[in-house]
MIZA-5953 format. One record per residue (C-alpha): residue number from 1; residue in three letters; chain; x, y, z. Coordinates in nm, 3 decimals, always signed. Each point is the difference from the previous one (the first is absolute). Layout:
PT,seq,type,mol,X,Y,Z
PT,NUM,ALA,A,X,Y,Z .
...
//
This chain:
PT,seq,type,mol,X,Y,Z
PT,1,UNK,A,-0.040,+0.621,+0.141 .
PT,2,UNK,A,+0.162,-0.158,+0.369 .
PT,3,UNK,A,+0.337,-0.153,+0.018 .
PT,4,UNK,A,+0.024,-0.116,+0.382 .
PT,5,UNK,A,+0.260,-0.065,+0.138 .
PT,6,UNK,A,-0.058,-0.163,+0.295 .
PT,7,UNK,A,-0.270,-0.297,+0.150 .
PT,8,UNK,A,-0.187,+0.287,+0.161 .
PT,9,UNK,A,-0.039,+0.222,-0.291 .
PT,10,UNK,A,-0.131,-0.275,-0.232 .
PT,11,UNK,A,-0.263,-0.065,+0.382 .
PT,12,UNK,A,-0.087,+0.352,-0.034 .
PT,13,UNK,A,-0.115,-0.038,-0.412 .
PT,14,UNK,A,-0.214,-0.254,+0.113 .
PT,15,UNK,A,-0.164,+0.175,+0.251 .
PT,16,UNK,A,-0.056,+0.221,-0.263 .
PT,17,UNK,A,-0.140,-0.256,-0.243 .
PT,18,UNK,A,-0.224,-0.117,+0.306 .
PT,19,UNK,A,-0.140,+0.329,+0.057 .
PT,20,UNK,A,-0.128,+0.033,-0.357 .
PT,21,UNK,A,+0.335,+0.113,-0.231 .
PT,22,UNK,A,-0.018,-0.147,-0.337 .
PT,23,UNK,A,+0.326,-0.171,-0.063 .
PT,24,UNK,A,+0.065,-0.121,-0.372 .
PT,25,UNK,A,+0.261,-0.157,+0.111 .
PT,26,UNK,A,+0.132,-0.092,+0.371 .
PT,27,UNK,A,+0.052,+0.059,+0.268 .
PT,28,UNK,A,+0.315,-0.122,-0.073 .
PT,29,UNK,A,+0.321,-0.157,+0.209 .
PT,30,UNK,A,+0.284,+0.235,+0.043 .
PT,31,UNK,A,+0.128,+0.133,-0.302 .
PT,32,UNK,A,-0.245,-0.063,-0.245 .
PT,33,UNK,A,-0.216,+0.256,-0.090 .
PT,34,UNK,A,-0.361,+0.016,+0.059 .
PT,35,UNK,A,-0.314,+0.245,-0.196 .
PT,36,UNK,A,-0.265,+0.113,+0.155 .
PT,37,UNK,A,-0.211,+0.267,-0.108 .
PT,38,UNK,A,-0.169,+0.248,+0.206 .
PT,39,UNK,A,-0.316,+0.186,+0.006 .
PT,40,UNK,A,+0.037,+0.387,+0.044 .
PT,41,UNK,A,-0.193,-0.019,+0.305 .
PT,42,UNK,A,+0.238,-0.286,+0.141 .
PT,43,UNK,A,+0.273,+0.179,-0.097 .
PT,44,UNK,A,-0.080,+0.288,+0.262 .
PT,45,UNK,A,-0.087,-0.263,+0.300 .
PT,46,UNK,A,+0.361,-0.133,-0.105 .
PT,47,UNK,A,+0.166,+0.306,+0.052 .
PT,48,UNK,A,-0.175,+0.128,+0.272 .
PT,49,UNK,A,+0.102,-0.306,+0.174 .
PT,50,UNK,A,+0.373,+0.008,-0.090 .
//
């Protein structure tokens, strides 16, 4: 689950969508929450990119 808080956060959860994240819901405007679910391989490219 994302809260962003910001324009750009909620711009960076839908790069994420675009690149193939499964969102159930959002990406969302600041301060709403957004799901996505991830696979365990995305998970790693995630946090090798962080």
């Amino acid at each position: 689950r994302f809260t962003p808080s910001t324009e750009d956060h909620t711009k960076l959860l839908q790069e994420l969508q675009d690149a193939g994240i499964d969102f159930w819901t959002g990406p969302s405007p600041p301060g709403k929450t957004s799901d996505a679910m991830f696979s365990p391989e995305q998970q790693v490219d995630l946090l090798n990119k962080a």
